[in-house]
C-alpha positions, -999 to +999 in steps of 0.1 A: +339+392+774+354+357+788+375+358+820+407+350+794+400+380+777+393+401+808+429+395+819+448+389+788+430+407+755+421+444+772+462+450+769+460+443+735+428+463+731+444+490+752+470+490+727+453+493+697+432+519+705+459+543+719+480+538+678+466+567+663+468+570+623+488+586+604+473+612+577+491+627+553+485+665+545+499+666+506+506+700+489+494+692+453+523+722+434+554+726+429+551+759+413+566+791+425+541+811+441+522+783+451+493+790+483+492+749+490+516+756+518+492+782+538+466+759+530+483+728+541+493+749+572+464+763+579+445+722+576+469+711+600+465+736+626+426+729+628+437+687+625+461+689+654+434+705+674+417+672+671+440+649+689+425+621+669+455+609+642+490+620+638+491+647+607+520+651+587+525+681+558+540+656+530+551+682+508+559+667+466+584+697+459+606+682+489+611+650+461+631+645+431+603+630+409+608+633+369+582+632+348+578+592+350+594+573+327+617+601+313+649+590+308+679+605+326+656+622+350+669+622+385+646+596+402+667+596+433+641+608+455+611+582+446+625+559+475+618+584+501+586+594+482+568+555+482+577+554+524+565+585+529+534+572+513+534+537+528+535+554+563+502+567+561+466+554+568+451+585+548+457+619+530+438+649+528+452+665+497+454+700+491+446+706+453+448+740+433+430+737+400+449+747+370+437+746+336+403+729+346+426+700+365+452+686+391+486+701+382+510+683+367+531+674+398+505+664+417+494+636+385+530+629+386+535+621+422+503+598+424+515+579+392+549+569+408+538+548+434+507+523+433+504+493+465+512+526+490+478+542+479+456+511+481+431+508+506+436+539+523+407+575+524+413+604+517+399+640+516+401+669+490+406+706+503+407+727+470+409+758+460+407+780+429+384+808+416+354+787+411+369+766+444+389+742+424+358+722+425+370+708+387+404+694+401+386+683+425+365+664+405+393+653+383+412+644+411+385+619+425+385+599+393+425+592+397+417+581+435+394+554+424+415+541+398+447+537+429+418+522+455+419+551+474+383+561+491+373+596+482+351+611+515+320+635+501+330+663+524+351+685+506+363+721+515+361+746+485+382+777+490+379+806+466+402+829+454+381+856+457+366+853+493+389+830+511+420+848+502+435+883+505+446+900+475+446+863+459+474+854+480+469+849+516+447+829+531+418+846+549+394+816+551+359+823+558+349+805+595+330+782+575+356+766+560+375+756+589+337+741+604+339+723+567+375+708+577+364+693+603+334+675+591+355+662+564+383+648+588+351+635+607+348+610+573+384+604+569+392+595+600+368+563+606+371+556+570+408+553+575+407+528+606+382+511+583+402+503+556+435+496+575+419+464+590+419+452+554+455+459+544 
């Protein structure tokens, strides 16, 4: 470190390390009935804990978002949907499998925007009676296609053993251990990729 930088660049250093990143916690339903709240909840609660980013519950039933491309659908809240996006640095998306896949919303709300998911990570929590492991799956496969990095750590909650009566979440202390490793992934991978945007 030169004597310039020793007086002049550790402000700037200073500075850069104290802007944490933003991470976006996205509930992948819409439907009535839906558990992606508890579980988007319950991922932010552990995230907080970590002091490292600024996490925000970016919920897709809080936007108007037609089916794209369907005339006289009220579009009027993809605006606020593309900044919410653009804000972030990463996601960590909480995915219910239906049908074998992503629900419908959630394929929706990725295809609406395109530039605000580029270069960014992101981490899958799912959750289904096999773990949602095939929305999962499915999921990854959209990510790549909208240059968003995937992280291999990726919480599985069941139906059966990581919720009450199918409908409250009871998650096993395993899985909260599993958050954590996969925010250890996101997080880095996220500063990584915001030096190239």
């Amino acid at each position: 470190m030169g004597i310039f930088d020793k007086f002049f660049g550790s402000k700037q250093q200073e500075e850069k390390t104290m802007t944490k990143l933003n991470i976006g916690i996205i509930l992948g339903s819409t439907r009535e009935g839906r558990l992606s709240p508890q579980v988007g909840n319950w991922v932010k609660e552990l995230a907080d804990k970590r002091g490292d980013a600024n996490y925000t519950i970016i919920d897709i039933a809080d936007y108007k978002l037609p089916l794209l491309g369907e005339e006289g659908g009220d579009a009027s809240g993809a605006a606020a949907w593309s900044q919410a996006v653009a804000a972030q640095d990463g996601f960590v998306f909480i995915v219910q499998e239906y049908n074998h896949s992503i629900t419908g919303s959630l394929k929706n709300a990725l295809d609406y925007l395109r530039e605000e998911w580029n270069n960014k990570a992101a981490g899958i929590v799912s959750y289904g009676s096999v773990g949602g492991a095939r929305a999962a799956e499915h999921l990854r496969g959209i990510l790549g296609e909208l240059s968003v990095a995937d992280v291999r750590v990726h919480p599985a909650l069941s139906l059966f053993t990581d919720f009450e009566n199918g409908a409250e979440l009871k998650a096993a202390p395993v899985q909260a251990e599993s958050v954590n490793q996969m925010l250890d992934q996101v997080i880095p991978w996220s500063a990584a990729l915001k030096t190239i945007r």
